[in-house]
Structure formats: structure tokens, C-alpha cells
C-alpha positions in Angstrom: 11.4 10.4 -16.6 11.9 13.6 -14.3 14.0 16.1 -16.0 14.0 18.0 -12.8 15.6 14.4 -10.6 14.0 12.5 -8.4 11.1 13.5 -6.5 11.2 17.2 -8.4 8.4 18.3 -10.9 9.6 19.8 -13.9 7.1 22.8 -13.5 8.0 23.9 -10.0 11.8 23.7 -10.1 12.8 23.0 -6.5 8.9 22.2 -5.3 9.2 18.4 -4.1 6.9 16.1 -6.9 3.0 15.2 -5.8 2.7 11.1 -5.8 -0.5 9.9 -5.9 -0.7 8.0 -2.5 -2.9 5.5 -4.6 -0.6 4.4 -7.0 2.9 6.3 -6.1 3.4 7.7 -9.4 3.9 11.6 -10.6 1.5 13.6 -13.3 5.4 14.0 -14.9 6.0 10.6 -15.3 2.4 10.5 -17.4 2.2 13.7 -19.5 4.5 14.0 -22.5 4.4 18.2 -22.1 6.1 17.4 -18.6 8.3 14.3 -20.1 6.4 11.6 -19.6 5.1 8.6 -21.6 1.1 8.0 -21.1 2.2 4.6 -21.6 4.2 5.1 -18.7 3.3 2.1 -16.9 0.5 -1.0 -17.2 -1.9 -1.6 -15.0 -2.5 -5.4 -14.2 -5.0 -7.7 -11.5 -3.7 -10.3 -9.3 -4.6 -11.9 -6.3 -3.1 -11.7 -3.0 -4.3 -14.8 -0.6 -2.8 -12.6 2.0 -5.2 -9.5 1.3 -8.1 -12.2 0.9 -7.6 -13.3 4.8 -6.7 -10.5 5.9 -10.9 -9.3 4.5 -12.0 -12.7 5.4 -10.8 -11.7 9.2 -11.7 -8.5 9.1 -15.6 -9.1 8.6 -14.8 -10.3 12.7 -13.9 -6.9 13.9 -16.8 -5.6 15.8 -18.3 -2.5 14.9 -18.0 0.7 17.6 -16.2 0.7 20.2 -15.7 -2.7 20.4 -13.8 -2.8 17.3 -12.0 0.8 18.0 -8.1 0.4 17.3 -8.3 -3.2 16.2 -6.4 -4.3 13.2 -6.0 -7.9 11.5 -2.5 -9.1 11.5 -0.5 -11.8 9.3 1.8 -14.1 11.0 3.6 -17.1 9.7 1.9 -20.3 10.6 5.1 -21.6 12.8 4.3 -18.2 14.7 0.7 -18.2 15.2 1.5 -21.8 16.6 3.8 -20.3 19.0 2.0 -17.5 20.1 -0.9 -20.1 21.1 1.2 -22.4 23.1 3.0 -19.3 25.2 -0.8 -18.3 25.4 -2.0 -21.7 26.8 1.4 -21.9 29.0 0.6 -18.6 30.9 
């Protein structure tokens, strides 16, 4: 939808394109005086039972300093497992 090729906005030849870190999309790929559709793309909801734990954990961080630098993690199952029993084993 960039007349200008990837990552290049059609009104600053040679001026790298502005994504929205939101949603990764251009103003170009939007607005049809730039070559775009507004219908560009849908927006839709879905679930992620990933996201969901990862909040659920989350809410466990302590606040301050405690919690300074601490992030919540995914691991498969089969790893989590592992990592417990090296744990225990040490």
C-alpha cells in the first residue's frame, strides 16, 4: 500500500515510515490521499490464556523496590517441572 516501498512514506521520499508502536501500522496504509484504504485492516478481540496468567501473576510482584526489575515469565509446563526438581536437587 506504500507507493514509496516498504517502510518509506509517500510524503517524505527517502524519510523511513512512522509505525504506530501500538498497532505497527503506517498513516499511508490508512489515508486514501497517501494510498491507503481506511478499511485497511479490522480490528477484532480475542483471548490470550497466556496474557491472562501472565496478569493473574503479575498482581504478585511487590510494589517498590521489592518488585524493581521483576518480570513474569511463561514456561512450558515440562519446564517449569524441571526447573523445580534442579531447584530442590541443589
Amino acid at each position: 500500500m506504500d507507493p514509496e516501498g516498504p517502510g518509506r512514506s509517500p510524503r517524505l521520499p527517502g524519510v523511513p515510515a512512522t509505525l504506530c508502536p501500538q498497532c505497527g501500522t503506517r498513516e499511508s496504509e490508512w489515508d486514501p490521499d497517501l494510498g491507503g484504504d481506511p478499511y485497511a485492516c479490522i480490528a477484532s478481540t480475542r483471548k490470550c490464556f497466556g496474557c491472562e496468567e501472565i496478569g493473574r501473576q503479575h498482581q504478585h510482584i511487590p510494589d517498590g523496590a521489592a518488585g524493581a526489575g521483576m518480570k513474569v515469565v511463561l514456561f512450558p509446563a515440562s519446564v517449569a517441572a524441571a526447573i523445580d526438581v534442579q531447584q530442590h536437587l541443589a
